[in-house]
C-alpha positions in Angstrom: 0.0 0.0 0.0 1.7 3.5 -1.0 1.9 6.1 1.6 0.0 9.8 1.7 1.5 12.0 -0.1 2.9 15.5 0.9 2.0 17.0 -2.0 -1.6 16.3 -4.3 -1.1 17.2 -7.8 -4.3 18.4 -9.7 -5.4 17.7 -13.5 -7.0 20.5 -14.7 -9.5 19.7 -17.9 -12.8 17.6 -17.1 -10.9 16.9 -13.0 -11.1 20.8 -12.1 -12.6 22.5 -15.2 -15.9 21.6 -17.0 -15.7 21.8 -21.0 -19.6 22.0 -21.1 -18.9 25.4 -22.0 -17.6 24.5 -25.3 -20.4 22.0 -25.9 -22.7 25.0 -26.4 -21.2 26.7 -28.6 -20.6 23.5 -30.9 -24.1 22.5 -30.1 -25.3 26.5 -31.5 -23.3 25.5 -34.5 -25.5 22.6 -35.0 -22.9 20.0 -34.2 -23.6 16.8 -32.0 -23.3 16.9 -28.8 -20.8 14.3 -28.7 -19.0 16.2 -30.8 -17.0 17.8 -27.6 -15.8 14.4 -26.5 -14.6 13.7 -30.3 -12.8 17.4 -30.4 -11.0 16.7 -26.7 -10.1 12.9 -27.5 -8.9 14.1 -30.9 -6.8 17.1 -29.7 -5.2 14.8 -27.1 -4.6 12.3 -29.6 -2.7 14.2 -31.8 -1.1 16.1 -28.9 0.9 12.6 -27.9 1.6 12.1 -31.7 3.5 15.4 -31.7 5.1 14.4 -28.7 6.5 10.7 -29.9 7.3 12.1 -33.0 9.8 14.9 -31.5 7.7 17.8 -31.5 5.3 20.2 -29.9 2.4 22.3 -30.5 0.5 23.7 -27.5 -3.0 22.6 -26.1 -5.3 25.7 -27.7 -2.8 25.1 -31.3 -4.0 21.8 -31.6 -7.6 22.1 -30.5 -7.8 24.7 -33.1 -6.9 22.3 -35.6 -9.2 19.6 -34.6 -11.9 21.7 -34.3 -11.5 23.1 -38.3 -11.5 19.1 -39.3 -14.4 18.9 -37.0 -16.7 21.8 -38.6 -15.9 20.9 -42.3 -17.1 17.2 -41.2 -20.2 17.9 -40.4 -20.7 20.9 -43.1 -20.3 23.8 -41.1 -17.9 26.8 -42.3 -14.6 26.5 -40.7 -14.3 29.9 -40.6 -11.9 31.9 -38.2 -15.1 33.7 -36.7 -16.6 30.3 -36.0 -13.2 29.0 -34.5 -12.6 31.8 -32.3 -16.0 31.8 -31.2 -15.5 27.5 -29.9 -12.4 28.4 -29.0 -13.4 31.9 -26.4 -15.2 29.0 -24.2 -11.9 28.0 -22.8 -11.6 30.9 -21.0 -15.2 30.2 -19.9 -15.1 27.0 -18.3 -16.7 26.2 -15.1 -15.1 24.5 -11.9 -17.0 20.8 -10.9 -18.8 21.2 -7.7 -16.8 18.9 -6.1 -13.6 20.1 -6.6 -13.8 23.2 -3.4 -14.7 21.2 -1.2 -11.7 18.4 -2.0 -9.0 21.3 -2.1 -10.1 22.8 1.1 -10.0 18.8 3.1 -6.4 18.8 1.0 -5.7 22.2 2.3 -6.7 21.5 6.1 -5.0 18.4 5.9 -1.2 20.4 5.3 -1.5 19.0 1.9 0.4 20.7 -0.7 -2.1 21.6 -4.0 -0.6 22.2 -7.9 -2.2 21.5 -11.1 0.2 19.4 -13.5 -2.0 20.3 -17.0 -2.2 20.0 -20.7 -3.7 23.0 -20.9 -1.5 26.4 -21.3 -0.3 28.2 -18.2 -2.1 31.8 -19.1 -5.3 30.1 -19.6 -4.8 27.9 -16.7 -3.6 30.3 -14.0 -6.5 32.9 -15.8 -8.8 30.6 -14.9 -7.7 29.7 -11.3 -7.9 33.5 -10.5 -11.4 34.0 -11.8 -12.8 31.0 -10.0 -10.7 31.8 -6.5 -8.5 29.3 -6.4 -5.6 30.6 -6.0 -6.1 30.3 -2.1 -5.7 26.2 -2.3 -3.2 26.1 -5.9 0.5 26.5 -5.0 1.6 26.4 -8.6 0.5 25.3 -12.0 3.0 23.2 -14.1 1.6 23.1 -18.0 3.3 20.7 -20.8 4.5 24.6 -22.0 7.7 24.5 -20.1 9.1 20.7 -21.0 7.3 20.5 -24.9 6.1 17.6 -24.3 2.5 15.9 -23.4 1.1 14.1 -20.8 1.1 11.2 -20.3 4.5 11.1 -21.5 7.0 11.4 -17.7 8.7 14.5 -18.2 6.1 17.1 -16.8 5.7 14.8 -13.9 9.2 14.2 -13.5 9.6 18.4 -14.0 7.1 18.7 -11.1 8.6 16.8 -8.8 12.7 18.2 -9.4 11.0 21.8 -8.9 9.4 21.1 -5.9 12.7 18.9 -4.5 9.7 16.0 -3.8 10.3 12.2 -4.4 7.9 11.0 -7.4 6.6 8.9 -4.5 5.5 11.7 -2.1 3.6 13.2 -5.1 0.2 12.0 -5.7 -2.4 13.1 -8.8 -5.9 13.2 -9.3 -7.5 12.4 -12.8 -10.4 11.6 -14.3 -8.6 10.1 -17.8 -7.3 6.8 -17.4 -4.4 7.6 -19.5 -3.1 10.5 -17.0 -3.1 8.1 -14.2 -1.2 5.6 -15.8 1.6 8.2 -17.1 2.2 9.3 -13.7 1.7 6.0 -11.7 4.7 4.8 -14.3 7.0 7.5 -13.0 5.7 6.9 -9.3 3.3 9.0 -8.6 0.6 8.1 -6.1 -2.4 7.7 -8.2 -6.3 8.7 -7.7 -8.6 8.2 -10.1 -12.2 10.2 -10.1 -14.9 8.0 -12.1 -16.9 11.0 -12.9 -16.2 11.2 -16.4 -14.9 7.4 -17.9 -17.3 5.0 -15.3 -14.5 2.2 -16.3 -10.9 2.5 -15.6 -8.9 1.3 -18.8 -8.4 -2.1 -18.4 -5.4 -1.8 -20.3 -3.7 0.1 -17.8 -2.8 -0.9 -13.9 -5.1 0.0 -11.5 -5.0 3.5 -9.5 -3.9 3.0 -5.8 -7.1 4.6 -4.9 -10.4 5.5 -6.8 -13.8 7.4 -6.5 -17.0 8.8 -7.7 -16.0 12.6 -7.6 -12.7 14.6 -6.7 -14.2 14.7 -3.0 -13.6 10.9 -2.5 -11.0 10.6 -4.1 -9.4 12.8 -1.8 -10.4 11.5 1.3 -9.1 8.2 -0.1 -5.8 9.8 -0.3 -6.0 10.8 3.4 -6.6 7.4 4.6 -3.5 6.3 3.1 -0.9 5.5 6.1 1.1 8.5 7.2 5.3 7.7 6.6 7.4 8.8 9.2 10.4 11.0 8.6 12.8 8.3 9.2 11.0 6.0 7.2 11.1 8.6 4.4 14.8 8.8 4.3 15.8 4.9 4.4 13.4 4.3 1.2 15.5 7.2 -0.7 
């Protein structure tokens, strides 16, 4: 059984931010609905491409992208108006009800909070301030500064160095199956929120812990057994 962790590292899109925003303005271009799981699946997709092949485009570049294909497939004008119009919502989106009350047990508990995100910094740290949460979020780390993707290691990896934390004092909190299995691979603590999948991938290794919303998740984390400081330094 792992340990607590000193330090919970948030996901930010669909585990802290909603993208229902950006549903309605694809749905009042007379797209799907479903056609917001198809745009973030896709722009993830093609976000670990760029990574495995060498290089890197950021989160709101490639979105952009997908959502053009996605408009001319169902007939509607890719124009820039229309893109920029999808695209505003991501400085729009809304914070999960579940997610306050999860920071502040975090927060009570001596528990350090970041966000480790896809997502750019400005538009992450933009949206932090407008929704408050600066009093919980120590520091947002965003695929920006190491070029590469999650759920490739090197942002978790970065994360960790900064804050001069073992990988295994670290935990994060996802709701993609994929995100959990990046950073349980580097050693992460892992807690997966069911919210959004249902299923864990079965292709991947469990998460140490698991739950219905952020909120359980968390409190999960806090059952895990407490390592002492000398136990921390003999399993260095």
């Amino acid at each position: 059984m792992p340990n607590r962790p000193s330090v919970v590292a948030m996901d930010s899109i669909q585990t802290i931010f909603s993208l229902e925003p950006i549903r309605r303005k694809l749905v009042a271009l007379e797209l799907p609905p479903t056609s917001l799981e198809i745009l973030f699946a896709s722009t993830v997709r093609d976000g670990m491409a760029l990574t495995l092949s060498g290089e890197f485009k950021p989160f709101l570049e490639v979105a952009a992208s997908q959502l053009e294909i996605l408009l001319s497939q169902h007939s509607v004008d890719p124009s820039p108006s229309n893109i920029r119009e999808v695209m505003s919502a991501f400085s729009e989106l809304t914070v999960y009800p579940d997610v306050v009350p999860a920071l502040t047990a975090l927060k009570d508990s001596g528990i350090r909070i970041v966000i480790i995100t896809n997502g750019g910094k400005n538009t992450t740290e933009k949206l932090v301030e407008k929704h408050g949460l600066n009093e919980f979020i120590e520091k947002i780390y965003s695929i920006d500064e190491v070029k590469m993707w999650k759920p490739y290691g090197t942002i978790y990896r970065h994360a960790a160095t900064d804050m001069n934390k073992d990988l295994f004092d670290i935990g994060l909190i996802a709701v993609h199956s994929w995100d959990i299995h990046g950073a349980a691979k580097v050693g992460y603590v892992t807690g997966w929120v069911s919210r959004l999948e249902g299923r864990f991938a079965p292709a991947f290794g469990k998460p140490d812990v698991a739950g219905e919303n952020v909120t359980d998740v968390v409190e999960a984390l806090l059952d895990l057994p407490v390592q002492k400081a000398a136990e921390r330094r003999q399993s260095v």
